[in-house]
C-alpha positions in Angstrom: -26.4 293.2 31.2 -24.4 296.4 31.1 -24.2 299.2 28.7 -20.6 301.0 28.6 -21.4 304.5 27.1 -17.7 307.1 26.6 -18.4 310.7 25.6 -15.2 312.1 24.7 -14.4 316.4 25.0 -16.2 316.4 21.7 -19.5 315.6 20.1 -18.0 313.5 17.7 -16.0 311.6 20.0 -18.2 308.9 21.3 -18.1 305.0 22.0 -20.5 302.6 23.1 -20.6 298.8 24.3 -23.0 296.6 25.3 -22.0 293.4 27.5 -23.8 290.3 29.2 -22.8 288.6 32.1 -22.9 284.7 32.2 -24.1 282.8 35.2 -22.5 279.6 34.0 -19.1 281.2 33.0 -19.2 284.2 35.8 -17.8 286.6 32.7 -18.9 289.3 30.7 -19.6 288.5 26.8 -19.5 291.9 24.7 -22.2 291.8 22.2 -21.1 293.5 19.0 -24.6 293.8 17.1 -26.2 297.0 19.3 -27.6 299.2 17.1 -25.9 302.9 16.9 -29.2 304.5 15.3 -31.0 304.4 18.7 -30.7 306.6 21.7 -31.2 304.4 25.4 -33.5 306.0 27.8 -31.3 304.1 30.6 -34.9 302.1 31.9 -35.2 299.0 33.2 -36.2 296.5 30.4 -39.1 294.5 30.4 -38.7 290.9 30.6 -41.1 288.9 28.3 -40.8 285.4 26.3 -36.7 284.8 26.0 -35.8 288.9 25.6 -35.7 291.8 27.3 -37.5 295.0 26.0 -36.8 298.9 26.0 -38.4 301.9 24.7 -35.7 303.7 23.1 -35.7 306.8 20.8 -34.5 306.6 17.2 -32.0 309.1 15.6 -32.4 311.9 14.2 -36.0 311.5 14.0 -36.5 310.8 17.9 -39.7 308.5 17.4 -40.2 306.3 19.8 -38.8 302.2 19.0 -39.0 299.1 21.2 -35.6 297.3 21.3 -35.4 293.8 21.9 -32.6 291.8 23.6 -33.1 288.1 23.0 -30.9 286.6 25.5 -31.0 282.4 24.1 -30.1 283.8 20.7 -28.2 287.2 21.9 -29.6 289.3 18.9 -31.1 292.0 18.7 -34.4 293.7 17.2 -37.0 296.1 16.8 -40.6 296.2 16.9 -42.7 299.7 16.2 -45.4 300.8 18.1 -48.5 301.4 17.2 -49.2 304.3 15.1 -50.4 306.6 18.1 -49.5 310.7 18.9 -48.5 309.5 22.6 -47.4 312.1 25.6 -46.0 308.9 27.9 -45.3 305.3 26.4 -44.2 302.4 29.3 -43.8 299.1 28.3 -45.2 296.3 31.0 -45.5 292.3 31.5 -49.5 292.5 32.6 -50.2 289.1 33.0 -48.2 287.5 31.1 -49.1 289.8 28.1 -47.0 292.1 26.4 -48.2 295.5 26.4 -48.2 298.9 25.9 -49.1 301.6 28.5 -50.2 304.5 26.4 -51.1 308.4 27.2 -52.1 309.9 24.2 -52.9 313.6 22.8 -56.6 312.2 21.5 -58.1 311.3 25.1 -57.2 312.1 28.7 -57.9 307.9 29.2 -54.5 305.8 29.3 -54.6 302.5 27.1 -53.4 299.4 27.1 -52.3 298.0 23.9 -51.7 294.3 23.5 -49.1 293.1 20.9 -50.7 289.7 20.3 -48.1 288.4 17.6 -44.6 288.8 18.7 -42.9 291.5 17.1 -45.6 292.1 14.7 -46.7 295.7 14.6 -50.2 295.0 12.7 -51.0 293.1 15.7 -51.2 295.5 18.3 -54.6 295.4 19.5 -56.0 298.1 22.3 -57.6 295.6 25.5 -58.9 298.5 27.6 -58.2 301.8 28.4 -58.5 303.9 32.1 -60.0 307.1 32.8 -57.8 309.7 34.8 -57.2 309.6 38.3 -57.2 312.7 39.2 -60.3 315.5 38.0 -58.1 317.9 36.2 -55.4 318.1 33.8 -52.7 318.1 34.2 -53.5 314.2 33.9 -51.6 311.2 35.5 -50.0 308.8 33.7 -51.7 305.8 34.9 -49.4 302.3 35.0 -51.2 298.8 35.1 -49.4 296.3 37.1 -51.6 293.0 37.9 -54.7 291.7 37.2 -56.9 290.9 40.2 -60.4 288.3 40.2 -59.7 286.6 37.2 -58.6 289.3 34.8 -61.8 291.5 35.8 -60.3 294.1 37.4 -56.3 295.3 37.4 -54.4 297.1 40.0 -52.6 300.6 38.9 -50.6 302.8 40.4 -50.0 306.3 39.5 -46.8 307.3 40.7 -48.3 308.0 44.1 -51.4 306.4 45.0 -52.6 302.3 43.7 -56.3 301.8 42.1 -58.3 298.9 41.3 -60.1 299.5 38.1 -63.1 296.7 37.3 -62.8 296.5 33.8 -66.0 295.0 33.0 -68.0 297.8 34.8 -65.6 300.2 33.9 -65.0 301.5 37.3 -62.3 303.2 39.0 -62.4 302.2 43.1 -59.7 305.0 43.8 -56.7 304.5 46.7 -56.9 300.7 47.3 -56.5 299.5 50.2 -55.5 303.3 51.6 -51.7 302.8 50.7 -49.8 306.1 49.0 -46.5 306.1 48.2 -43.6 308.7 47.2 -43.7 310.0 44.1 -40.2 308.3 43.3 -42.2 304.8 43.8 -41.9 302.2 41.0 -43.3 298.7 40.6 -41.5 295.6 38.5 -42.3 292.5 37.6 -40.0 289.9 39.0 -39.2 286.0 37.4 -38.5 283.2 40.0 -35.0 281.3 39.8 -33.4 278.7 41.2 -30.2 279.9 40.3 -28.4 281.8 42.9 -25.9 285.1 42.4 -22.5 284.4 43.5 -21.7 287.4 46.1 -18.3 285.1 47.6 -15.4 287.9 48.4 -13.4 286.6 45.2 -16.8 287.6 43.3 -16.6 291.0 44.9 -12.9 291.5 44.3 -13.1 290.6 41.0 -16.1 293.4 40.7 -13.8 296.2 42.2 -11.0 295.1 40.0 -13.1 295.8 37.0 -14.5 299.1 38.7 -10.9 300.2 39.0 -9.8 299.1 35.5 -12.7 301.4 34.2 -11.9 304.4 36.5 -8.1 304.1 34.8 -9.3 303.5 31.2 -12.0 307.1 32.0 -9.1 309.0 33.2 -6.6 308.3 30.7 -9.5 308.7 28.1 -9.7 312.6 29.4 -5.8 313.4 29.8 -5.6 312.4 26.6 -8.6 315.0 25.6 -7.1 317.6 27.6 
């Protein structure tokens, strides 16, 4: 998936696409439906059921709005969060669940919200929550990435360091296993498939041709500014 973003000299100058690539047809489809009320944080989505999800930010009211990409039906929607004052939203896959990694204003704790009915915002429902990592604000926005033992206790990692946390004796074993990481450090959850990408040299061609055809259409696009 690819979105094509064009800011012209001017505010009001502006253009935006957004494009899939087929496997079966090795081509890009432009999808005409992408919703122009939303600004695109330019994060990885979050793969869950048949779509892809973001955490956008609507306009002009810059609240925070999940986006949805369904890629069988190639639509689009929106699901609200829940009604929370939150300092740091990341969506996850945590065990097959969709969820929402939450650090709010009310509690230095990060929680995990649940959204049990897809795309129903009355069912968000809160499954746990994590006490800080570190002693002292400022506090660390704690991400949940696997659950370990039978959903007992979940693996985190805070940017820098990973934790187990034992949910059921609400418990934080701090630095697992001793590992620490650069700050820069992400983690992402990855789907098996037995389909292969096509990286032959008429693939790659084809790939600079288009990355030339856009460096021509960007240029002419500002001479004709200036």
């Amino acid at each position: 998936m690819m979105l094509i973003e064009f800011h012209g000299l001017f505010r009001r100058s502006f253009h935006r696409e957004f494009k899939v690539y087929s496997l079966n047809d090795k081509s890009w489809k432009k999808i005409d439906d992408f919703p122009n009320h939303i600004s695109y944080g330019r994060k990885n989505g979050v793969l869950y059921g048949n779509a892809l999800h973001w955490l956008v930010k609507t306009k002009p009211d810059n609240s925070n709005l999940i986006l949805a990409f369904d890629v069988v039906t190639e639509a689009f929607g929106e699901i609200q969060l829940p009604e929370n004052k939150c300092i740091c939203v990341k969506l996850v896959n945590l065990g097959g669940k969709f969820c929402a990694v939450m650090l709010t204003t009310m509690s230095p704790r990060v929680e995990v919200w649940e959204m049990k009915k897809n795309r129903v915002k009355e069912s968000w429902a809160i499954l746990f929550s994590v006490p800080p990592t570190n002693p002292t604000p400022p506090f660390s926005f704690t991400i949940p990435i696997a659950y370990l033992k039978n959903g007992d206790q979940v693996l985190l990692h805070d940017s820098a360091k990973l934790f187990v946390y034992d949910i059921k004796r609400k418990v934080l074993i701090k630095n697992a296993a001793g590992c620490a990481f650069p700050e820069i450090c992400d983690a992402l959850i990855c789907m098996k498939s037995l389909v292969g990408l096509d990286f032959s040299e008429s693939t790659w061609n084809a790939k600079k041709h288009t990355a030339k055809q856009r460096d021509d259409f960007l240029s002419k696009g500002f001479k004709l500014g200036l």
